[in-house]
N, C-alpha and C positions, 0 to 999 in steps of 0.2 A: 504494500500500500504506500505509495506516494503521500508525501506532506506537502501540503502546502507554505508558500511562506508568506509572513505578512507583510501589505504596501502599504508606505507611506501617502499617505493622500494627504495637499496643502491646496487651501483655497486662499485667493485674496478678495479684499473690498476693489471697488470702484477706484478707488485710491492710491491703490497700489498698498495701502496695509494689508498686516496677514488677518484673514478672517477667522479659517479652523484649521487646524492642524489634528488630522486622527490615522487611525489604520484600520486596515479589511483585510480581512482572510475568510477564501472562499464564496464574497461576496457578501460578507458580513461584515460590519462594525466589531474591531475586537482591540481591547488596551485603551487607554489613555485619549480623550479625544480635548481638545479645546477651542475654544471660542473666543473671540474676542471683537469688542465693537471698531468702529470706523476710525475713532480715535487712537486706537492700538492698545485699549488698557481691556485688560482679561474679562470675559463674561459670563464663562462656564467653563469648569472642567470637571468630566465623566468619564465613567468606566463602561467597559459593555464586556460581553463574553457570548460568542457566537450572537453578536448583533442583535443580545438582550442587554437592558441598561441594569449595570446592579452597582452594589456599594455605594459611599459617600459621595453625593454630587453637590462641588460649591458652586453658585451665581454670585456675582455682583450687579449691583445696579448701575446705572449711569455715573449717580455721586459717591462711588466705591466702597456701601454697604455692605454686606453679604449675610448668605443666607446659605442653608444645607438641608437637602432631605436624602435621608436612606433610601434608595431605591428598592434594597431587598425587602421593605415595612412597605412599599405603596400596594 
């Protein structure tokens, strides 16, 4: 059986900032994904495993609040 290996996948804004930065394997979301707004300051980072969302996911808001929910509780 063949493995697969995971790709980096990077998006940008409009702007030329990074937008997300995460990985797929198999056509899945898997490892470490993040987000960030147009600004360039971070907006989410989550976890996935076979391109289900699990573990501690943080947001910030625009005015660099933050927040977290368990995804393995939702």
């Amino acid at each position: 059986m063949k493995h697969s290996e995971k790709t980096k996948q990077v998006k940008y804004h409009d702007n030329g900032k990074l937008s997300e930065v995460g990985f797929y394997k198999d056509g899945k979301r898997e490892g470490e994904c993040i987000s960030y707004y147009e600004n360039g300051e971070k907006e989410l980072v989550g976890y996935f495993i076979q391109g289900k969302p699990t573990g501690i996911w943080m947001y910030w808001d625009k005015e660099g609040y933050y927040d977290w929910i368990d995804m393995d509780q939702v």
